[in-house]
N, C-alpha and C positions, 0 to 999 in steps of 0.2 A: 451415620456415625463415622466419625475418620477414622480411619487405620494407619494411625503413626507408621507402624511399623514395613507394613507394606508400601507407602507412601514414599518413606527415606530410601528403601532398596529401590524401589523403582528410578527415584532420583538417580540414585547414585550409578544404578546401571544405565539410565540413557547418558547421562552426564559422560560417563567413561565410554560411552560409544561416538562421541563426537569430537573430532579432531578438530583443532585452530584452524586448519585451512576448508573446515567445514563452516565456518560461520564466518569466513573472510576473515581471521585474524592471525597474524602472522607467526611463525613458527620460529621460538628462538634457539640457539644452538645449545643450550644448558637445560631446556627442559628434559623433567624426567616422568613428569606426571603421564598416563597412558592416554587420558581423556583432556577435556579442560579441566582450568581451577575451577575453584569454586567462584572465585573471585571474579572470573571470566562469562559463567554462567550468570551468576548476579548481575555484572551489567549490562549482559543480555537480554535479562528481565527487567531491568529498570526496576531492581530493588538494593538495599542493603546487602552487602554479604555475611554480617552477621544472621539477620534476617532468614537469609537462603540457607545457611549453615547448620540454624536450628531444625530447620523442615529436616535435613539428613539425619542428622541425630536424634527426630523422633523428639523434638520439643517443640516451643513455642505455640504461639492460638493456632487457633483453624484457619489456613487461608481463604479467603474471601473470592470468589468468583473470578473477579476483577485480577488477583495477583495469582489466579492457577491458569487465568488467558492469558497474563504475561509471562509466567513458565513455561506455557507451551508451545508459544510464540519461541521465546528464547531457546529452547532447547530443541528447537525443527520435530517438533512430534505429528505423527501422521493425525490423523481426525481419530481413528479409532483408538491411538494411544493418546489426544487429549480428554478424551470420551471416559478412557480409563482412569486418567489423574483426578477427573473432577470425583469421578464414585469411589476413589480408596480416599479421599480430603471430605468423603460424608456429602458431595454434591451433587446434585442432577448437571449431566453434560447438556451444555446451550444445542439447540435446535441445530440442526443441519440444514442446508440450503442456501440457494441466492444472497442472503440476508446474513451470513455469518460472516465476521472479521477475521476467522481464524485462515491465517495463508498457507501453501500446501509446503512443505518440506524441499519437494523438489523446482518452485519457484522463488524459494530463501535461500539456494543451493545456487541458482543462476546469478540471482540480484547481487551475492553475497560477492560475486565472484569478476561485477562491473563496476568497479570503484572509478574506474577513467573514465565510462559512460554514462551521459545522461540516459535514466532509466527510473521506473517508477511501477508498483504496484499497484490496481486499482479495481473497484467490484465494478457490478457494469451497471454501476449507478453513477461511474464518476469519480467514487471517493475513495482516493488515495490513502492507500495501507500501509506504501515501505517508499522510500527515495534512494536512489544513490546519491553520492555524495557530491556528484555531478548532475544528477537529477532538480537536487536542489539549489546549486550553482544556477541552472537553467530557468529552471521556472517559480523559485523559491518554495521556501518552506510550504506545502500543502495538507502534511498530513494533522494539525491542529486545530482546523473547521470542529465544528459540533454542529448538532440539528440539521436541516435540512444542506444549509450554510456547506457540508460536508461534501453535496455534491458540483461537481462543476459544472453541470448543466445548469444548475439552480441559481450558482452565482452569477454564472453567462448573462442570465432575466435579469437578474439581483443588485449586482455586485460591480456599479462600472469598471475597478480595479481587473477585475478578473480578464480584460478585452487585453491590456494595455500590452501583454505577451506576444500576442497576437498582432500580426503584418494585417493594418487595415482593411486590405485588398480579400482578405478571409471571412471577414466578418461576418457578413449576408449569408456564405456558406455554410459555418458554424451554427445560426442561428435554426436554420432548415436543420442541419443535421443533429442540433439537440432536440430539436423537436420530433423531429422523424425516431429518433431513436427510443427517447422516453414512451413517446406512443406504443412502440412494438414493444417496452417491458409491460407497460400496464397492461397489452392483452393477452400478452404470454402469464404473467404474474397474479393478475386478477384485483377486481376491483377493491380490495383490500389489502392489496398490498403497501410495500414504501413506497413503490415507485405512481401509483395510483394519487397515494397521499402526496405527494410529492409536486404530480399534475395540479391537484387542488391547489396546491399554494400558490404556484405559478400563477395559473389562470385568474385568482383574486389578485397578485399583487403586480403582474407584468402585463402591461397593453400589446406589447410586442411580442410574448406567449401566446397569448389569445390570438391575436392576426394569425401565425403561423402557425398554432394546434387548427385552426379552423379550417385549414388547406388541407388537413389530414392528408401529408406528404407522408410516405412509406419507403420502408431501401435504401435511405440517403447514407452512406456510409464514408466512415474518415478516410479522407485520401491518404494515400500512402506518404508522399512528400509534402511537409507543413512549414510553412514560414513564420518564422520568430522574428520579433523585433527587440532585442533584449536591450534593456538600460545599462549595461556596461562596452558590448561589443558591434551591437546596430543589429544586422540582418543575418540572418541565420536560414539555410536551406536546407532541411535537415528528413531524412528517410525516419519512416516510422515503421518498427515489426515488431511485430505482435506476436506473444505468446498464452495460450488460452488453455487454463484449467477448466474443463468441463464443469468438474463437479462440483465446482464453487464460485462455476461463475466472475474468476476473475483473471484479469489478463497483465500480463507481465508486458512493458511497453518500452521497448529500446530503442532510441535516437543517434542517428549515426550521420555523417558526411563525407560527401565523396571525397576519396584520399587527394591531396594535390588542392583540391579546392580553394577557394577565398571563406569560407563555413569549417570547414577542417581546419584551417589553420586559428578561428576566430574561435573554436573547441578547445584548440590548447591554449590561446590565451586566458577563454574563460577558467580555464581546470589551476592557472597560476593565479589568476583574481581568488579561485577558490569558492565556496558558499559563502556569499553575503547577500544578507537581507534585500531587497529590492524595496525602489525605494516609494 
């Protein structure tokens, strides 16, 4: 059963605990509010602010699973404080583990804070949770996949599209190291897992899964420095560092180029092209 009442206070206390420069938005000279708006919060959930406003006030339906993940997402709540929104909203909180989309506070606190850097969230399935806005410039839009489709290993088998980012010269590499790496979730994760089921689909719909599961290669791991071939600026040489939440299993992934460079310089042209679709 929901608890309006407790529900709106809680809102309203984490709401006022988060500053514009906590969630990368910028800070105007005339504000007077201590916390965000409301208005701020709502498009950080990808709701109405009507909508968000009622929840405060102790009106409106029940929220729905779906839109107290996007609260808690928006408002940087730790796992034990999304844990808490879903049971004063009358809900059981989602499973914890490997398999949750919910991202940690203090990897929406970094991401939030590299709007110039190509950067990206992602589980260690592959599939992309948050982009910077240079993230998407880079590799376009990722986080929209559904189904299996979601992970990028899957599309690597799948998906010609999914190569075309990628400097030719990687490919073969790539290929070993989805496979190497899928391998070691299913026997960490267990044969019921996503990434189990996952294997299965592969192996029925990719000949080139099958050849390379069947090598059962182990350890292949992503090189540090990766080559892009982008459709607006060509060749891209670009460092990879990684940032790893244990406990959810998901890693925060920053792209950078050496200062001076012919790649550093072909960063700031991308960042003035902006995020456009690739084509």
């Amino acid at each position: 059963m929901i608890d309006r009442t407790g529900l709106a206070e809680f809102l309203r206390n984490r709401r006022a605990a988060l500053q514009p420069e906590d969630v990368g938005l910028p800070r105007g000279p005339r504000r007077r509010t201590s916390g965000l708006r409301r208005e701020e919060v709502a498009a950080l959930c990808h709701m109405s602010a009507d909508y968000y406003s009622r929840l405060e006030r102790e009106r409106g339906p029940q929220p729905s699973p779906m839109m107290l993940a996007s609260i808690a997402q928006g408002l940087h709540l730790s796992l034990d404080e999304r844990d808490h929104l879903f049971r004063l909203a009358g809900h059981n909180p989602p499973a914890r583990g490997a398999a949750t989309d919910h991202i940690g506070p203090g990897l929406l606190r970094v991401l939030d804070r590299l709007g110039d850097t190509p950067a990206e969230i992602v589980t260690e399935l592959g599939e992309t949770l948050r982009q910077s806005p240079m993230g998407v410039a880079l590799t376009g839009v990722t986080t929209h996949y559904t189904g299996p489709a979601r992970s990028s290993g899957y599309r690597w088998f799948t998906d010609p599209a999914a190569r075309r980012i990628h400097a030719p010269a990687e490919h073969a590499f790539l290929t070993r190291m989805y496979a190497s790496g899928l391998r070691e979730i299913v026997t960490l994760r267990g044969p019921g897992s996503r990434a189990a089921h996952l294997a299965e689909l592969l192996l029925e719909r990719s000949e080139e899964f099958r050849r390379v599961w069947d090598d059962h290669e182990i350890g292949i791991r992503p090189r540090e420095v990766k080559h892009f071939d982008h459709p607006e600026v060509g060749a891209l040489e670009l460092t990879c560092q990684r940032l790893v939440d244990p406990d959810q299993a998901h890693q925060l992934l920053v792209y950078t180029a050496t200062p001076g460079s012919e790649s550093h310089e072909k960063l700031q042209v991308l960042a003035v092209i902006g995020a456009q679709p690739l084509p």
